[in-house]
MIVO-461341 format. One record per residue (C-alpha): residue number from 0; residue in one letter; y, x, z. Coordinates in nm, 4 decimals. Layout:
N
   i aa       py       px       pz
 NUM  a        Y        X        Z
...
END
This chain:
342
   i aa       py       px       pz
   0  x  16.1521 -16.2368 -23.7132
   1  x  16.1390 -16.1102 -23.3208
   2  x  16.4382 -16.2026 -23.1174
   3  x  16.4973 -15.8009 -23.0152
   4  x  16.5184 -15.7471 -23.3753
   5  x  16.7992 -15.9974 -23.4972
   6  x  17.1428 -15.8066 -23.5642
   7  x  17.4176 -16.0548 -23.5393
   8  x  17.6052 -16.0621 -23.8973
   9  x  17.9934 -15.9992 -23.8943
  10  x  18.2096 -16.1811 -23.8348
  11  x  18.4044 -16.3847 -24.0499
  12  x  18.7350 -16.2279 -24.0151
  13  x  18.5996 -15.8088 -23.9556
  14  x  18.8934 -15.5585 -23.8259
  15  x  18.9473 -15.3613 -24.1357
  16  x  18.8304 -15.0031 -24.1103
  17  x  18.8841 -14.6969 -24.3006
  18  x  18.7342 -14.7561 -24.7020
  19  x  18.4833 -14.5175 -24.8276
  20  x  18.5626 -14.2431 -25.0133
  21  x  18.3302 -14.1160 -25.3307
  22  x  18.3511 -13.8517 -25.5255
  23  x  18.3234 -13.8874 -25.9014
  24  x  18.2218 -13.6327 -26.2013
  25  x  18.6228 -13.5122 -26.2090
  26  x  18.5951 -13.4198 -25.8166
  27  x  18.9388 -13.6499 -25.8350
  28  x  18.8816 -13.8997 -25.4797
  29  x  18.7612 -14.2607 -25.5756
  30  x  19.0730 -14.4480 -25.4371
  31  x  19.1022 -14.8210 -25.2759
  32  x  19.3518 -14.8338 -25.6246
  33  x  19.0464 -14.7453 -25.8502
  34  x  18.8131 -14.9752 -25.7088
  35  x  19.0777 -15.2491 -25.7318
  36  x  19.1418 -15.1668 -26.0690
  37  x  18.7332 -15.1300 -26.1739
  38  x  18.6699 -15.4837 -26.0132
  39  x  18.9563 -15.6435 -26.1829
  40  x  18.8454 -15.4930 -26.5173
  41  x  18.4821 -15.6112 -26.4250
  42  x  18.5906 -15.9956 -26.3675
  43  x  18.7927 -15.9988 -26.7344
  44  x  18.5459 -15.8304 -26.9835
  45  x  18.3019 -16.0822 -26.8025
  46  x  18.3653 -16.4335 -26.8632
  47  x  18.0906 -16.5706 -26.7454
  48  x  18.1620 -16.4484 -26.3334
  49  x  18.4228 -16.6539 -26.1460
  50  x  18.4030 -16.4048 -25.8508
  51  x  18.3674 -16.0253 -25.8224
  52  x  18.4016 -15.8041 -25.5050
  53  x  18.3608 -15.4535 -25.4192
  54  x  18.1817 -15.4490 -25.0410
  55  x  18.1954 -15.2193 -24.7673
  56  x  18.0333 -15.1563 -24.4611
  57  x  18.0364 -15.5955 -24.3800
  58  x  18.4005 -15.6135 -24.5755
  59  x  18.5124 -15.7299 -24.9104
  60  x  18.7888 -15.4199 -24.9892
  61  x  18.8656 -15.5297 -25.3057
  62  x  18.8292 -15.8545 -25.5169
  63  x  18.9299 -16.1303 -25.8215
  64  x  18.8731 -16.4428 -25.8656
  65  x  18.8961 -16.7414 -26.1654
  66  x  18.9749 -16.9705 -25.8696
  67  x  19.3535 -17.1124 -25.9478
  68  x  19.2818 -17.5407 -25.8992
  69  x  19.3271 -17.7447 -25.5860
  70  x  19.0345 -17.5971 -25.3126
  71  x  19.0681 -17.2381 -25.4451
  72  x  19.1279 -17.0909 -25.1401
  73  x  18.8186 -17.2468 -24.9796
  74  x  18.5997 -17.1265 -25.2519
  75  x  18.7493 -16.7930 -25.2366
  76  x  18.6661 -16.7963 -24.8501
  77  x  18.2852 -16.9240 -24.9406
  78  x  18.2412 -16.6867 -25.1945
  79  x  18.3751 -16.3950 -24.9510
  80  x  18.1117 -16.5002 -24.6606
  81  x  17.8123 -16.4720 -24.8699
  82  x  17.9717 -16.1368 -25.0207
  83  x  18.0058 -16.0703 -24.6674
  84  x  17.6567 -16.2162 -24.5516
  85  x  17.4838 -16.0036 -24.8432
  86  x  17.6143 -15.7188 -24.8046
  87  x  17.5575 -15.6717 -24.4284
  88  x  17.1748 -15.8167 -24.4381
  89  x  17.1086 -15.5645 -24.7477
  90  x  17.2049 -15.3394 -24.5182
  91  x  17.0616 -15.3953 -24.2043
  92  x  16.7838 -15.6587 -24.1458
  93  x  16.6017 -15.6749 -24.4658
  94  x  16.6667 -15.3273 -24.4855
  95  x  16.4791 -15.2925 -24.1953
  96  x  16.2183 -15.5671 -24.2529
  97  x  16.1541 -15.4095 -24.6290
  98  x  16.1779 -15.0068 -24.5353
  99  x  15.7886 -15.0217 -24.4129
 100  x  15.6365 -15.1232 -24.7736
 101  x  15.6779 -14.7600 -24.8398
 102  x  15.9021 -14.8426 -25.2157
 103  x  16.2394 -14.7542 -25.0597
 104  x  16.5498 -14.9378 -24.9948
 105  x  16.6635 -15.2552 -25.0987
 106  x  16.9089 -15.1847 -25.3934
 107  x  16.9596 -15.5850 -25.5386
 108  x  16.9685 -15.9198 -25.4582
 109  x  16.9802 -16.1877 -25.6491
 110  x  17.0266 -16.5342 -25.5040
 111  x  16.9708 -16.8406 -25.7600
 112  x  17.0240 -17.2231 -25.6911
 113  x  17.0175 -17.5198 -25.9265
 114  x  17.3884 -17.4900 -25.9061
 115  x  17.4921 -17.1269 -25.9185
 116  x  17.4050 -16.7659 -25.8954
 117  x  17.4879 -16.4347 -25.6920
 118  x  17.4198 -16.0841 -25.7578
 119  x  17.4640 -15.7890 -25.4581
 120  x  17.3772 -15.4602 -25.5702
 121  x  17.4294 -15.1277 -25.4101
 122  x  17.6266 -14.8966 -25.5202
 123  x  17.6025 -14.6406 -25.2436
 124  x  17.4566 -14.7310 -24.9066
 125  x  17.6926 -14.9453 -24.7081
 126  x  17.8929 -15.0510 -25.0546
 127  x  17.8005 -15.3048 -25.2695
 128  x  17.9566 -15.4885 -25.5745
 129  x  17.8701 -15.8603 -25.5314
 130  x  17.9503 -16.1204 -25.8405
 131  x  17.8938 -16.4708 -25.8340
 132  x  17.8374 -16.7699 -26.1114
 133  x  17.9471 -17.0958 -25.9200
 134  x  17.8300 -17.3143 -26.2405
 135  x  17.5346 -17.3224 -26.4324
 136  x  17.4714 -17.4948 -26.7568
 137  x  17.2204 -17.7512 -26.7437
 138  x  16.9962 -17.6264 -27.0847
 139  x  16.7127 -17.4360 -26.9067
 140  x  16.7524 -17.1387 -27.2188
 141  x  17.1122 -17.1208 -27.1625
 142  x  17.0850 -17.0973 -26.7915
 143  x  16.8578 -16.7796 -26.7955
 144  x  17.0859 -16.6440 -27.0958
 145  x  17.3745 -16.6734 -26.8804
 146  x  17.1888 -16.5594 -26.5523
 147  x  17.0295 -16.2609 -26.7054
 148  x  17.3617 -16.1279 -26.8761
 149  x  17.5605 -16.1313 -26.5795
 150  x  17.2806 -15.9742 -26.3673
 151  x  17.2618 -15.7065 -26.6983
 152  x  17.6717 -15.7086 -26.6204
 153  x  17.6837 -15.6155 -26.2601
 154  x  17.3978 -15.4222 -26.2600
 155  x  17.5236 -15.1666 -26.5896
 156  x  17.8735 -15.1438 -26.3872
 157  x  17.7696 -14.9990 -26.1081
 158  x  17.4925 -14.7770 -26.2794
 159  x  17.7679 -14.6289 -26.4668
 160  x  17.9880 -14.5620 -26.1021
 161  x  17.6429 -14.3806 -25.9814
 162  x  17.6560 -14.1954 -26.2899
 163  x  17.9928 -14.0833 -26.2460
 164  x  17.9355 -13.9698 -25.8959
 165  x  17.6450 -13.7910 -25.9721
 166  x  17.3854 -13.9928 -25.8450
 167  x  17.0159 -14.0933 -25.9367
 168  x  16.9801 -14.3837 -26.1586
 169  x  16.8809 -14.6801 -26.0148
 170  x  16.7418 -14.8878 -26.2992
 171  x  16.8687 -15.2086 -26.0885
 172  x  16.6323 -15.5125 -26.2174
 173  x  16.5144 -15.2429 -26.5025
 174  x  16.7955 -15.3039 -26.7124
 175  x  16.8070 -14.9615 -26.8224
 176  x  16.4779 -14.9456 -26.9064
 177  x  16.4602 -15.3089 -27.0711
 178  x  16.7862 -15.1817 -27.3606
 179  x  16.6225 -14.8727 -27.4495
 180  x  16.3121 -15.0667 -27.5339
 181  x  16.5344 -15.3263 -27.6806
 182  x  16.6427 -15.0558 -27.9242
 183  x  16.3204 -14.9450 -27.9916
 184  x  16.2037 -15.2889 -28.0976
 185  x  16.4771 -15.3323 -28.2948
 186  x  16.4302 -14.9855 -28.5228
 187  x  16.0453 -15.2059 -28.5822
 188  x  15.9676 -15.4537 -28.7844
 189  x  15.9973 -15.7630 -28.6987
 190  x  15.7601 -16.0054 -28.4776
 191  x  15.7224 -16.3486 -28.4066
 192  x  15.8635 -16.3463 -27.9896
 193  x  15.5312 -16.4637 -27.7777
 194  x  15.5408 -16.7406 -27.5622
 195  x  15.3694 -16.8257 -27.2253
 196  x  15.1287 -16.6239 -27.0336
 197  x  15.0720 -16.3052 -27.3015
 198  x  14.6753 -16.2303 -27.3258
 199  x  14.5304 -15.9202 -27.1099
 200  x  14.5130 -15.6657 -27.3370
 201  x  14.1780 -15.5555 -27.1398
 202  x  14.0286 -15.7386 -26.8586
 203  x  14.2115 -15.6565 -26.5221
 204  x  13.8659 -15.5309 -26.3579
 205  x  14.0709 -15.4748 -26.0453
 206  x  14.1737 -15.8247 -25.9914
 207  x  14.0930 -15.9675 -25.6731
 208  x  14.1235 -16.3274 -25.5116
 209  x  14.1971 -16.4236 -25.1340
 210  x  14.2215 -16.7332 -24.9486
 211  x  14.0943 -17.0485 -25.2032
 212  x  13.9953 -16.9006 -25.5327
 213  x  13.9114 -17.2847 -25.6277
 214  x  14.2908 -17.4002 -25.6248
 215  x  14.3822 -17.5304 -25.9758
 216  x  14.7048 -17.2537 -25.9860
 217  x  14.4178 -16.9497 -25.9587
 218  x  14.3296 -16.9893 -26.2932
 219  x  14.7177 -16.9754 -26.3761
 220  x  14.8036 -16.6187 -26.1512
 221  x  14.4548 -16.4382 -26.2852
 222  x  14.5922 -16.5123 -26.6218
 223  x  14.9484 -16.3410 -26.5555
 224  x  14.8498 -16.1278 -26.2539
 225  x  14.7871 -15.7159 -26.4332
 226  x  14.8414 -15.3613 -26.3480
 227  x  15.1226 -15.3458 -26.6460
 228  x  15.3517 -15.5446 -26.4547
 229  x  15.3128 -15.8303 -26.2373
 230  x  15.0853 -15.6659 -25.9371
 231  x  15.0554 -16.0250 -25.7280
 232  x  15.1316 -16.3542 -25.6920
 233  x  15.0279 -16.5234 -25.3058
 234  x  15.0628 -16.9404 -25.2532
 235  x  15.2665 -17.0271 -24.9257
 236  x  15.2447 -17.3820 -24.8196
 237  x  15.3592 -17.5220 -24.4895
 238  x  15.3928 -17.1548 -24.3911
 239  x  15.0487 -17.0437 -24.4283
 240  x  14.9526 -16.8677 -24.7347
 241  x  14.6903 -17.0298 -24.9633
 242  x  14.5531 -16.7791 -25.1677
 243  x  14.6686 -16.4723 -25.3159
 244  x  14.6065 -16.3064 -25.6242
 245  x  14.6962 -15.9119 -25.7141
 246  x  14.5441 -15.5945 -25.8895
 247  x  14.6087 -15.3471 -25.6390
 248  x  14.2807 -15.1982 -25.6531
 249  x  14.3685 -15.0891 -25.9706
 250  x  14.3031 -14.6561 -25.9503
 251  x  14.6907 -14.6310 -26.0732
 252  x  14.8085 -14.7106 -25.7040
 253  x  14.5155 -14.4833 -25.5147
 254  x  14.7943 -14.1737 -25.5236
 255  x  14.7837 -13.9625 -25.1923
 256  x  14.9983 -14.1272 -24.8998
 257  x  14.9344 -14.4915 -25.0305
 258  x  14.7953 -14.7413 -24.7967
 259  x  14.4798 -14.8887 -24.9114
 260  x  14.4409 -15.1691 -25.1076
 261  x  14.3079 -15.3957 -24.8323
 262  x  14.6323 -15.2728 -24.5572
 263  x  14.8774 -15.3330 -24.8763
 264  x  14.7773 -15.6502 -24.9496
 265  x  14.8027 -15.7637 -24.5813
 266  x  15.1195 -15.6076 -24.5207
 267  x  15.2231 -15.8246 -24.8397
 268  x  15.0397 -16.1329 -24.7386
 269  x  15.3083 -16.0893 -24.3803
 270  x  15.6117 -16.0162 -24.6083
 271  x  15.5382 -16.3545 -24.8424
 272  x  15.5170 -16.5801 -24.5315
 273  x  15.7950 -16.3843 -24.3452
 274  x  16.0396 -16.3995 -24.6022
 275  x  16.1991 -16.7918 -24.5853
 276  x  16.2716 -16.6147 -24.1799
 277  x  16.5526 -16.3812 -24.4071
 278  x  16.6849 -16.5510 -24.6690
 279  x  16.6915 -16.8907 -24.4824
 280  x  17.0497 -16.7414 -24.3626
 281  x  17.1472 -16.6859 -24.6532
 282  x  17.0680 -16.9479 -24.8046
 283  x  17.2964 -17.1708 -24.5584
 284  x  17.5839 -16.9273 -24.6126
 285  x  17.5413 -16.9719 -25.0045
 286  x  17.5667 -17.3465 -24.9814
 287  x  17.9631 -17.3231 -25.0032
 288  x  17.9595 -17.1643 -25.2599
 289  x  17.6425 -17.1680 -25.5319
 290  x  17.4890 -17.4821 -25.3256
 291  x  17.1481 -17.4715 -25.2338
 292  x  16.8537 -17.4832 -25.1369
 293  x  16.7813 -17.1320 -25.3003
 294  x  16.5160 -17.1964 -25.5638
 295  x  16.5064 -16.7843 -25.6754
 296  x  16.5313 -16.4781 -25.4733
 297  x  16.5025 -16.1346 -25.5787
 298  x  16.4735 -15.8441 -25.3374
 299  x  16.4736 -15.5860 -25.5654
 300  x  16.3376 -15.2295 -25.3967
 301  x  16.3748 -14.8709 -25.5349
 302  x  16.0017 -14.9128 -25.6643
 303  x  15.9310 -15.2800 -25.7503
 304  x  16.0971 -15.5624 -25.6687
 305  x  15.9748 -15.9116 -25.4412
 306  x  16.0374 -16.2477 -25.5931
 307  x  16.0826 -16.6110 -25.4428
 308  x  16.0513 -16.8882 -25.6260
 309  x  16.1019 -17.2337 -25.4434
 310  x  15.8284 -17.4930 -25.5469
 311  x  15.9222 -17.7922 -25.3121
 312  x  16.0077 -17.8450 -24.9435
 313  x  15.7046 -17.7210 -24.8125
 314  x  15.5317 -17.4972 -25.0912
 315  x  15.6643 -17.1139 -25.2340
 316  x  15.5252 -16.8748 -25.4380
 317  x  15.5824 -16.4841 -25.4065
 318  x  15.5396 -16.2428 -25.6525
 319  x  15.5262 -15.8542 -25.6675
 320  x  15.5565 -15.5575 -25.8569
 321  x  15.5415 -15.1427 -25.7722
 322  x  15.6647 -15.0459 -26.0477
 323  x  16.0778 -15.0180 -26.0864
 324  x  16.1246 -15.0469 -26.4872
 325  x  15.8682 -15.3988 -26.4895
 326  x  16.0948 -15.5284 -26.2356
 327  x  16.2351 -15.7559 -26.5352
 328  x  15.8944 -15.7855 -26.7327
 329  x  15.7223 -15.8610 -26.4014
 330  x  15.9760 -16.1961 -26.3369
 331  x  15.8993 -16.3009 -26.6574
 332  x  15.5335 -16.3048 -26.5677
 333  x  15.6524 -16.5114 -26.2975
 334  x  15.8704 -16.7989 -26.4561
 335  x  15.5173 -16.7967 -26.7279
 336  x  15.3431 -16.8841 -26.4222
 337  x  15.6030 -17.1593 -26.2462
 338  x  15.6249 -17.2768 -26.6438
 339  x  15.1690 -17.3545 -26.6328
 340  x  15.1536 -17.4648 -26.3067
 341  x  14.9076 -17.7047 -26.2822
END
């Protein structure tokens, strides 16, 4: 990241300013008392959050907490920074850095450490409900039970504000899209779940390999790497990146006013080694409260979503997809990946 284009975050203790007002479906004003109300509802039907807060503009407005032992007000004040931290980078720098791919704005973030969890989505721009998870259970399948409920959690509640104010559906993290097939799958009969890297239907004939097609993990990403989901999947060691892997040659993403396959993957190639330069502050902010280092990011965009996943001090992998309800099916691809790495 250039030095003109760092905006300093705000500060820990911001003036309070006017709150924004929404309309919903009634055409009754959304009040500060409403919002209170909606995140204090939030934190009980979920048991599984120990902090919720409704953001604006840099501030947390309104919040609750599970926080009543010796310490709670220093957790409160960590979790508030990184609600604070989130919101205003969603906002401004990595809405900036991300506004270029050409898939819209930033709309979620999820930030994941061995430790703990935190969820920012937005609700409209410059507000954000942000929910945190400051202990994980140890079981790997209880950990992603837990982490993928919540996100489902915070990510359905402020859906349903959009809907009531009349605005487009998201589908943050494809949530929406992942119940109604949910449903559908239920109505069938039933299947034996798959496990690992699911087979290519057909042979990704797009599929193309830069940097060292003879590292051991190639084999790994060609096997998860399709058009249905998971577009690519680049190797970032010592902040240079290895090789990548991706389908976007595919003739699905050749619509008029796309980039070319070749300027895509570049600008994508700059985005996987840039990214540690924007999360890195977040990551020290989050250490307060979820601990660190951050092992999962998700920068979830209005088409697609970018995913981090930490593999040790000096390697990363990122992965990629254009396509807004895979954003879920997509990750999955991912953890199948992290799960066969050789």
């Amino acid at each position: 990241m250039n030095a003109d284009e760092y905006r300093p975050p705000p500060p820990d203790e911001p003036v309070p300013g006017p709150a924004v007002t929404t309309v919903p479906a009634d055409g009754q004003a959304d009040t500060g008392t409403d919002r209170r109300q909606r995140v204090g509802d939030l934190l009980d039907a979920s048991p599984d959050l120990h902090y919720i807060s409704w953001c604006t503009d840099g501030r947390c407005d309104h919040h609750d907490d599970r926080f009543a032992d010796e310490g709670a007000e220093d957790t409160r004040e960590a979790c508030h920074k990184l609600a604070r931290k989130a919101s205003f980078q969603m906002d401004h720098p990595l809405h900036d850095w991300l506004i270029d791919l050409g898939t819209g704005s930033l709309i979620r973030l999820v930030l994941q450490t061995d430790g703990g969890v935190a969820y920012c989505d937005q609700i409209i721009p410059g507000s954000y409900l942000f929910g945190a998870v400051l202990r994980l259970p140890d079981d790997p399948a209880e950990r992603t039970d837990l982490v993928n409920r919540v996100d489902a959690t915070v990510s359905g509640a402020v859906e349903r504000y959009r809907d009531e104010i009349h605005a487009r559906e998201y589908d943050l993290g494809g949530w929406r899209t992942e119940g109604l097939s949910d449903t559908l799958r239920a109505a069938q009969p039933h299947r034996p779940p798959a496990t690992g890297i699911p087979e290519q239907r057909t042979a990704a004939t797009s599929l193309t390999v830069t940097g060292r097609a003879d590292h051991p993990a190639v084999a790994v990403c060609r096997a998860a790497v399709r058009p249905y989901d998971l577009h690519l999947v680049a190797l970032i060691e010592n902040g240079r990146r290895v090789f990548c892997v991706d389908v976007l040659r595919d003739g699905q993403f050749d619509a008029d006013g796309w980039a070319s396959a070749g300027d895509r993957r570049a600008r994508y190639a700059q985005v996987a080694v840039e990214l540690p330069d924007y999360v890195r502050e977040l990551g020290r902010t989050a250490r307060a409260s979820i601990g660190g280092p951050l092992r999962r990011v998700v920068l979830d965009v209005e088409s697609g979503a970018i995913y981090y996943r930490r593999i040790d001090e000096s390697r990363y992998i990122v992965g990629l997809t254009l396509y807004q309800p895979r954003v879920g099916s997509a990750e999955r691809q991912l953890d199948a990946v992290l799960a066969a790495w050789p």
